[in-house]
Backbone as CSV, one residue per row, in Angstrom:
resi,resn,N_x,N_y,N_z,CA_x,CA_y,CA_z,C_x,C_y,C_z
1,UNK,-6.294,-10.008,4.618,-5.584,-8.790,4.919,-4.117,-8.897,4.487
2,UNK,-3.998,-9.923,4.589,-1.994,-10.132,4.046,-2.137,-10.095,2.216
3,UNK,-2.803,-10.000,2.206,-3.072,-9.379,0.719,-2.844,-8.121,0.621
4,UNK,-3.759,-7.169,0.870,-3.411,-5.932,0.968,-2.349,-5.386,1.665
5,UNK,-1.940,-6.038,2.577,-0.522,-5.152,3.255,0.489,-5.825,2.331
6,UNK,1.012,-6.542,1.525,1.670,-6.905,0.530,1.550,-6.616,-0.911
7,UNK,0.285,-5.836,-1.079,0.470,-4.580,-2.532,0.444,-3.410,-2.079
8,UNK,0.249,-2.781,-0.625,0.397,-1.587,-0.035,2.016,-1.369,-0.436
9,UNK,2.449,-2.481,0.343,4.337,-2.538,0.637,5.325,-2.944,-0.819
10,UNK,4.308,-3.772,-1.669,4.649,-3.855,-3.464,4.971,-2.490,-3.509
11,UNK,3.735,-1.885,-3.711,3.523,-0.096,-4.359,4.481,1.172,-3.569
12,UNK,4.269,0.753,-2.135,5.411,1.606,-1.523,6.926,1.921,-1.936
13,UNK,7.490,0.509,-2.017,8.413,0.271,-2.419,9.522,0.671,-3.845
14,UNK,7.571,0.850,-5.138,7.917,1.073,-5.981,8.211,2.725,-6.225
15,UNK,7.233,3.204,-5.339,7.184,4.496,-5.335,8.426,5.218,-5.239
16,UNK,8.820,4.480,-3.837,10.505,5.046,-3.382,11.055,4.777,-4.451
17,UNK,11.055,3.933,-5.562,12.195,3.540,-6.571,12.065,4.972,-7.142
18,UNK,10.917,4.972,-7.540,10.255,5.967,-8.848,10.923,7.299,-8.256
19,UNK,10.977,7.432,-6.867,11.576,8.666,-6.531,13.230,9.096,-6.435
20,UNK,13.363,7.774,-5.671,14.649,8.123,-5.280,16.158,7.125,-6.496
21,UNK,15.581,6.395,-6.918,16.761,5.642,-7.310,17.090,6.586,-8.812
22,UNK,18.126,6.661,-9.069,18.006,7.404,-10.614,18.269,6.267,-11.613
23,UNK,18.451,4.467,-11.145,18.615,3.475,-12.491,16.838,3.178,-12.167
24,UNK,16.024,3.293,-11.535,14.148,2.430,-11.343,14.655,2.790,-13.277
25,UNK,13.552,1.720,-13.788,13.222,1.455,-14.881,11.716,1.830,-14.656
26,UNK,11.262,2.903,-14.979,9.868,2.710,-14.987,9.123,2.751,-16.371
27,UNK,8.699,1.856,-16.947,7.736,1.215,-18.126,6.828,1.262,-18.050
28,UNK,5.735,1.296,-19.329,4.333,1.389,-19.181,3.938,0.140,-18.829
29,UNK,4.648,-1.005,-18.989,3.558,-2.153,-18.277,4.107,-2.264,-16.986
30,UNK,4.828,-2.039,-16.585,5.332,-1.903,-15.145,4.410,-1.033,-14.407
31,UNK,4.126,0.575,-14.768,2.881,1.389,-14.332,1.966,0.602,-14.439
32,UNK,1.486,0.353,-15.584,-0.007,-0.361,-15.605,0.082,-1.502,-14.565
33,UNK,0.699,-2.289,-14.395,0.601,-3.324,-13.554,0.546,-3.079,-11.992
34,UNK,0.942,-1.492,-12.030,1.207,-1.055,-10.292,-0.463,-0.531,-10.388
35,UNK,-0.661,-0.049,-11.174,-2.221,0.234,-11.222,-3.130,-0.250,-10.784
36,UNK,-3.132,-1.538,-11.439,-3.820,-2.696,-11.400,-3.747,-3.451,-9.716
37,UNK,-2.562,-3.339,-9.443,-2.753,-3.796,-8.080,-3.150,-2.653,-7.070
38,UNK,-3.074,-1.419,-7.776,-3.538,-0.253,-6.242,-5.054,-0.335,-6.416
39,UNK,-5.841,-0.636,-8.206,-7.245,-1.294,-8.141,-7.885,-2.151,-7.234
40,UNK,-6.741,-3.889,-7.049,-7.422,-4.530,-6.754,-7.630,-4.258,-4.958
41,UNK,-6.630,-4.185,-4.993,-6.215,-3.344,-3.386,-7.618,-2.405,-2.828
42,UNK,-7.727,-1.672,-3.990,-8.762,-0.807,-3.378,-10.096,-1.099,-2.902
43,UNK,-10.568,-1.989,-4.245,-11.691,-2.941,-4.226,-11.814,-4.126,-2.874
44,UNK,-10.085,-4.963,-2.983,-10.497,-5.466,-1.737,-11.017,-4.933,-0.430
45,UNK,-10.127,-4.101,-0.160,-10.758,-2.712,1.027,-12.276,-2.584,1.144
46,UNK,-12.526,-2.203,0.205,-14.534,-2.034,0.099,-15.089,-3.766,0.501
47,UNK,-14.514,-4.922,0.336,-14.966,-6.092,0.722,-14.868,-6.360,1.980
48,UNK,-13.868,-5.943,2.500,-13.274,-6.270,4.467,-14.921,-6.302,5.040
49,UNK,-14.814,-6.863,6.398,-15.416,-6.736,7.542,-14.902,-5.891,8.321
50,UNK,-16.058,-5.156,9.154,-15.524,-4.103,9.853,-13.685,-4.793,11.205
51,UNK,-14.105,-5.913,11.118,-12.752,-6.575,12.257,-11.612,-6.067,11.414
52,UNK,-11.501,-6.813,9.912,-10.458,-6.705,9.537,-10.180,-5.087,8.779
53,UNK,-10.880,-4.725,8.483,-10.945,-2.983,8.256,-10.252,-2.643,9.202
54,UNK,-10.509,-2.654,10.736,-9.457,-1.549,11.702,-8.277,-2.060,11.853
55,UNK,-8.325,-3.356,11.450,-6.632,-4.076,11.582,-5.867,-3.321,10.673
56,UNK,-6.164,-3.140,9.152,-5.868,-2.514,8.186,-5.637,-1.166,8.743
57,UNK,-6.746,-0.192,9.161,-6.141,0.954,9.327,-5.087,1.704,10.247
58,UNK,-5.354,0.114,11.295,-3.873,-0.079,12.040,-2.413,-0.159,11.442
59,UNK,-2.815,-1.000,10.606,-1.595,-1.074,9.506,-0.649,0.311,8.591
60,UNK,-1.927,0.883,8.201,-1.928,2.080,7.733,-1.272,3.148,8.510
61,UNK,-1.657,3.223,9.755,-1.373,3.711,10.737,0.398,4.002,10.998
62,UNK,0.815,2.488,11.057,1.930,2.350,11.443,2.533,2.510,9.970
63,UNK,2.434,1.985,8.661,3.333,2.347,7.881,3.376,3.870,7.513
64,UNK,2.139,4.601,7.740,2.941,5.853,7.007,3.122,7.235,8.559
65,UNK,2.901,7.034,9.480,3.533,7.726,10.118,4.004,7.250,11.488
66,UNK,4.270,5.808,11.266,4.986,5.235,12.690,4.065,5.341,13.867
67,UNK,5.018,4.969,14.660,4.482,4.834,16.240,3.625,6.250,17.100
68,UNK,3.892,7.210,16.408,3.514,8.280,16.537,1.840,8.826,16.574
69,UNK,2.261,8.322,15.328,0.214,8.262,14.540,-0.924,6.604,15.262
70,UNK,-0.013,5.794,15.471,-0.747,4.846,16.354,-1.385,5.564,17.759
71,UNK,-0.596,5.947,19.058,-0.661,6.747,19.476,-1.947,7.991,19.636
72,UNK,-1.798,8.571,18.249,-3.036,9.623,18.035,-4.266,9.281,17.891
73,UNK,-4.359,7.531,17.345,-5.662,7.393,17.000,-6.854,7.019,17.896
């Protein structure tokens, strides 16, 4: 699982660049390579056990709408 919450938070990160910074350098092997990890990311996901699956969507949980969305679930 510390796999995936460390290309979740890679890709997050990059995203905010892509949005907000006006120097992000964004390159085609730089994209391709963010690709490639939201692939493997994805694939790992489909491998989890159901234990570590809800840890993950715990995770999920808390990074994209905080303490709030924990809460709701």
């Amino acid at each position: 699982m510390v796999q995936h919450v460390a290309a979740f938070s890679e890709l997050q990160e990059a995203r905010h660049g892509a949005d907000y910074d006006p120097a992000f350098d964004a390159t085609r092997s730089r994209a391709l390579s963010h690709v490639r990890t939201a692939r493997a990311g994805i694939e790992a996901i489909g491998r989890m056990d159901k234990a570590n699956l809800h840890q993950f969507d715990m995770f999920l949980l808390l990074a994209l709408g905080g303490e709030r969305m924990m809460k709701n679930s």
